[in-house]
N, C-alpha and C positions, 0 to 999 in steps of 0.2 A: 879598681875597686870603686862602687859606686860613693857619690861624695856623700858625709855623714855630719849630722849636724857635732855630734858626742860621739864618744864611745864609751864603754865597759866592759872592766872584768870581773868575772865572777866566777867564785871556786866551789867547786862541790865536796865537802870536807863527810868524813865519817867511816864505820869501819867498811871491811873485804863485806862484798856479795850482799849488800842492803838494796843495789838496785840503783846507784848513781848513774853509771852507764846506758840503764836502760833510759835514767829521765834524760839525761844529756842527748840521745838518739832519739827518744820523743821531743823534745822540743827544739833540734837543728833540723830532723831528716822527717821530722813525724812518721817515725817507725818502731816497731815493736821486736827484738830478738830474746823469746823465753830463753835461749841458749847462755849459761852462765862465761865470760871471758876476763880473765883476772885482768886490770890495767897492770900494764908496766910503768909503773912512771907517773907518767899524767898524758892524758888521752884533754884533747882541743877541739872545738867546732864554735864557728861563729854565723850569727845570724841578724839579718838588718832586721828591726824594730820601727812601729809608729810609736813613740809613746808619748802623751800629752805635747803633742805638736813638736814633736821632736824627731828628725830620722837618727837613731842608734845605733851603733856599730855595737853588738852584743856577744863578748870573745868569753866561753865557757870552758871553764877547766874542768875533767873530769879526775881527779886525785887518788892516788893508791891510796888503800885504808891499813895494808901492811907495816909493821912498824919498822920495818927494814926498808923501807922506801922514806921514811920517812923525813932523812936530810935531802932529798929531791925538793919534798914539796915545801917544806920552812923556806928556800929559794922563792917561792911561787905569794907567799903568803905577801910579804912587802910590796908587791904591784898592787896587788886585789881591793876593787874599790867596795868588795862585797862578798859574804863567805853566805852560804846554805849549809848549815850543820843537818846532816841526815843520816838517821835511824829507819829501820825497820817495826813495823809496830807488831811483828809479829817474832819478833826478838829483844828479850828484854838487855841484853849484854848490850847493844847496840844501843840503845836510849840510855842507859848506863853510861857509858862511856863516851858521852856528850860532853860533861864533865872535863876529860882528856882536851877533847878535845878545843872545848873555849878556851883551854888555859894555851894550848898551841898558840890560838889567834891571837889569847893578850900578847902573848911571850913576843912575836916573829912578826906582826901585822900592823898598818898604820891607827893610830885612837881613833880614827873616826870613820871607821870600816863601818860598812853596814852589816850586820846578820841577820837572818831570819830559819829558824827551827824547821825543819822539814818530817812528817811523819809521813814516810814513803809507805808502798804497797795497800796502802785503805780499802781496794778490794776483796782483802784476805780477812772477810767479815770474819768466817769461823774459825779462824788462825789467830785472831788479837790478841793481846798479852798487854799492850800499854794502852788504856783510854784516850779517848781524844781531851779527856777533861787532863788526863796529867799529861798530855803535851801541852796544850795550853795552860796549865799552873809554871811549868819549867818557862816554857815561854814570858811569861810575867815575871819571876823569881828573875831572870837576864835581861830583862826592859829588852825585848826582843819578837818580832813577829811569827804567826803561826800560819800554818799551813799544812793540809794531809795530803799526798798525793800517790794518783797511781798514773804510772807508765804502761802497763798493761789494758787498763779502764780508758785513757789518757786524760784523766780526770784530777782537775786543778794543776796541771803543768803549766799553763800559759798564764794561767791567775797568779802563780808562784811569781814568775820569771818577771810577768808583768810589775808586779806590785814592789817587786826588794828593786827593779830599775828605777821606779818612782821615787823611791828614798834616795838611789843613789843620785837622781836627778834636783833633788829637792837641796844635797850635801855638794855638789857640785857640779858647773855647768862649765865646760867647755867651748870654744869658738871652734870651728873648723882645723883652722890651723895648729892651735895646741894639741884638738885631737889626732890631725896627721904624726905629730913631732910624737907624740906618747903612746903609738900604738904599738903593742910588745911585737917583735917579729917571732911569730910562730915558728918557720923553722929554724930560727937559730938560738930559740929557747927548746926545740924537740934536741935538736943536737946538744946544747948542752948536759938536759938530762938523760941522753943514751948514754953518752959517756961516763956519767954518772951510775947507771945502769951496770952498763959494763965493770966498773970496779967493783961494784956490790957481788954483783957473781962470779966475781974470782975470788970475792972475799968467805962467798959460802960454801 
């Protein structure tokens, strides 16, 4: 793996089919699949970054929003040096239950996590349901950053990803070495939450 000045994690939190997937595939692969695919678990991709003279190792959780996946991802919450709360603005349940989910990240996550508010699919001009004015009051109401974005458009993905890495670089900086020592092993956190997996569907 190429050497990295940092790294970070960051979790895409929010509910089922708002479109997390799609930004996670837009901003690792810069790829777009209209095809809906429910995550299992928590879906991973990571991608080196320049950011403010920094090479970043940038490792992206992609999160079930089911709430029977749910003891999975509380696991996931205490690494995370950074959460993206995302809604649909063309679903008001889903900005709704933003709510839910902050209180997740107080519950399970470290005090001095970064967040920032995501108002996915912004291309669904004659679909909105939530203004960009009440994403941005919610975003104020949490001292927390805003952002609309569309994966299909692939508009404000890399402004998003760029800017909540800023904060987390401003909250902490790494030397090379503590970043080698702290970097989660992907597959042996996919393996623990298969297994995970696998109980839940015996359990249903």
């Amino acid at each position: 793996m190429e050497k990295c000045d940092m790294k970070c994690q960051i979790l895409l939190i929010g509910d089922s089919g708002i479109g997390k997937t799609c930004m996670l595939r837009r901003f690792a692969d810069d790829e777009f699949d209209p095809s809906y695919i429910l995550t299992i678990g928590v879906d991973y991709k990571a991608r080196i970054l320049e950011i403010s003279g920094k090479s970043v190792l940038t490792q992206v959780w992609d999160t079930a929003g089911q709430e029977r996946f749910n003891t999975i991802t509380k696991n996931f919450y205490h690494r995370a040096d950074a959460v993206m709360l995302v809604y649909d603005i063309t679903d008001v349940k889903s900005f709704e239950n933003i709510s839910k989910w902050m209180y997740n990240i107080d519950e399970n996550a470290k005090d001095n996590i970064v967040k920032m508010l995501i108002g996915n699919k912004c291309d669904l001009k004659d679909k909105r349901v939530i203004s960009r004015d009440r994403g941005e009051e919610m975003a104020r109401e949490y001292g927390i950053s805003f952002h609309e974005t569309s994966a299909k458009s692939n508009t404000n993905i890399d402004a998003a990803f760029d800017d909540i890495i800023r904060e987390i670089i401003v909250k902490k900086t790494l030397t090379p070495t503590e970043m080698h020592n702290d970097v989660i092993d992907p597959t042996q956190q996919k393996e623990d939450y298969v297994q995970n997996v696998l109980k839940l569907c015996c359990q249903l």
